[in-house]
C-alpha positions, 0 to 999 in steps of 0.5 A: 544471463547476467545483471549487466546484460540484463541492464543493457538490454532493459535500461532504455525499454524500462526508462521508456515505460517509467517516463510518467512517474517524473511527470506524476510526482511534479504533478502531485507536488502542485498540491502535497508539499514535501511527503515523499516518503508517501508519494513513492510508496504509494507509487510502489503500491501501484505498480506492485499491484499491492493495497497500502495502509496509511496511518497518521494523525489528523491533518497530515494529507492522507487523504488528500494524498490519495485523492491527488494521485488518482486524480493525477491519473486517469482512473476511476476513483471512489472515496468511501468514508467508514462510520460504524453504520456502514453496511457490507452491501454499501460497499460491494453492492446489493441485489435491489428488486424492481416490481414492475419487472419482477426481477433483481437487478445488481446495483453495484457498489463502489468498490468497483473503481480503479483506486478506493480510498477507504478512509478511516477504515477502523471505524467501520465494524469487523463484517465491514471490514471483511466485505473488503477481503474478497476484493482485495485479494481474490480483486473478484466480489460476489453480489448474490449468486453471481461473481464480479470481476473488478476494474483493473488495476484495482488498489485499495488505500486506506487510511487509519487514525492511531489517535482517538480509539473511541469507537474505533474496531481495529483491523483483523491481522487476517486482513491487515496482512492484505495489505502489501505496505504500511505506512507510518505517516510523520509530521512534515519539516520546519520548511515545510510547515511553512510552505503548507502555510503559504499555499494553504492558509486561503479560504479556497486553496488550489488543489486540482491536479491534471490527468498527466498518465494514462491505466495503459501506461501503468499496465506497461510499466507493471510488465516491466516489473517482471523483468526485473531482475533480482539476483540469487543470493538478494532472494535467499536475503528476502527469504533469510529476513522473513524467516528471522521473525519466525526463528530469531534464534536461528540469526542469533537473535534473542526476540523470541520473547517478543515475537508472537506470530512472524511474517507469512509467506505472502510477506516473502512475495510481497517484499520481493514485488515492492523491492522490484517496483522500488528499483523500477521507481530509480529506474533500475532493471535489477535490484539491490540489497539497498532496495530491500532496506528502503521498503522492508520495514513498510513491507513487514511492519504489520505482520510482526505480531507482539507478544504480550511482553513486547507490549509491556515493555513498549517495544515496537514491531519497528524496532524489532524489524530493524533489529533483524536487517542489522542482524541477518547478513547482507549479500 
């Protein structure tokens, strides 16, 4: 079947799923001013169905972001804040004993909610850190003998502070590959400075939202996600970039004194979903190479390992992935 047949036959049925993201973005811009780099990449992450990871100095509304859209939508939400004391079990759960009755009751934790925010995730040590594995692949956990499916959907966003590494444990690349994006938070314009100047600086500001979609809406929107079409040759594109940070010489490409480890294959599988969800948020029943260039480099940032001359020579997982999506033909 063809892309323009394609496109007749889902533009109106896609345009009639997606009708709350215009709605949700308006609705998230009475709080967060500007960050729309942020807003549509966690958008992205939704209807992919994929965990993001947010980085950024202090201050820029990360967490403020994440809380916006879950209270945008009506879904359950749990804000977990990491510190080096936390526990596994006050994560997932714990088995708790009840003397009168002689038996274990399961006391959940609150990983069991549609959207986590797990803020600062790197101050938590690696067990913590780990305890998420589970949920955020297998979206199942196992409290004692007994495994619990979670809420769907089920999205973890967490946030991490590159800045102020005392006391800090940074993320094993086994769970950072969990996460489908990362995202390199910036600072805001000079107009948006000033327009964060003028609805915040109060000593109470406004920053409530109203639920203005609904789970099932965004369940439907996700079949939709399946539909869309990606041409043969884009595939062999999404292939041909995840192999380039393996074999950069292969592309002729002179990386390989940088690169350590390249992408794994769930980095293929991931790049094909955000591209899909991106060309969903354009309202889009296809995608094009465009697609890929807008989301590959949040898609394959983190699972580009540097070698050791890479980091003395100060050289970026950034700048290495752009070098490749110059290099590797486009289709």
């Amino acid at each position: 079947m063809s892309q323009n047949q394609l496109t007749s036959e889902n533009e109106e049925a896609i345009r009639s799923a997606t009708e709350w993201i215009p709605t949700l973005r308006a609705e998230i811009a009475r709080v967060i001013v500007g960050q729309r780099y942020l807003v549509d990449r966690l958008l992205v992450g939704l209807l992919a169905n994929g965990h993001v990871l947010l980085e950024g100095v202090p201050g820029l509304a990360k967490t403020l972001s994440i809380r916006t859209l879950a209270g945008a939508i009506t879904a359950d939400f749990k804000r977990i804040q990491f510190t080096p004391d936390l526990l596994p079990a006050d994560i997932i759960g714990t088995l708790v004993y009840s003397p009168k009755e002689s038996t274990f009751h399961t006391r959940k934790g609150p990983v069991f909610a549609n959207l986590i925010l797990a803020d600062e995730i790197n101050r938590a040590p690696a067990k913590v850190q780990s305890a998420l594995l589970e949920a955020m692949q297998e979206r199942q956990v196992t409290i004692g003998d007994e495994t619990y499916p979670l809420p769907e959907p089920f999205l973890v966003l967490a946030t991490e502070n590159p800045i102020d590494q005392e006391g800090t444990y940074p993320l094993p690349e086994a769970q950072v590959d969990r996460f489908m994006l990362k995202l390199k938070v910036g600072y805001p314009s000079q107009s948006e400075e000033r327009e964060i100047l003028d609805r915040m600086a109060s000593t109470s500001p406004d920053t409530s939202v109203s639920a203005v979609t609904s789970l099932e809406a965004i369940r439907t929107a996700r079949t939709y996600l399946n539909e869309v079409y990606i041409d043969p040759k884009i595939r062999d594109y999404i292939v041909n970039l995840v192999l380039a940070t393996r074999d950069p010489e292969a592309f002729h490409l002179k990386l390989g004194q940088y690169l350590q480890f390249g992408a794994s294959p769930r980095a293929t599988i991931n790049l094909t979903l955000a591209a899909k969800a991106w060309a969903l948020l354009q309202g889009r029943a296809y995608v094009v190479p465009q697609d890929i260039k807008e989301i590959g480099l949040d898609v394959l940032r983190h699972r580009v390992i540097l070698s050791y001359e890479a980091e003395a020579e100060e050289i970026t997982s950034e700048e290495l992935v752009a070098s490749i999506f110059e290099a590797v033909p486009v289709p």
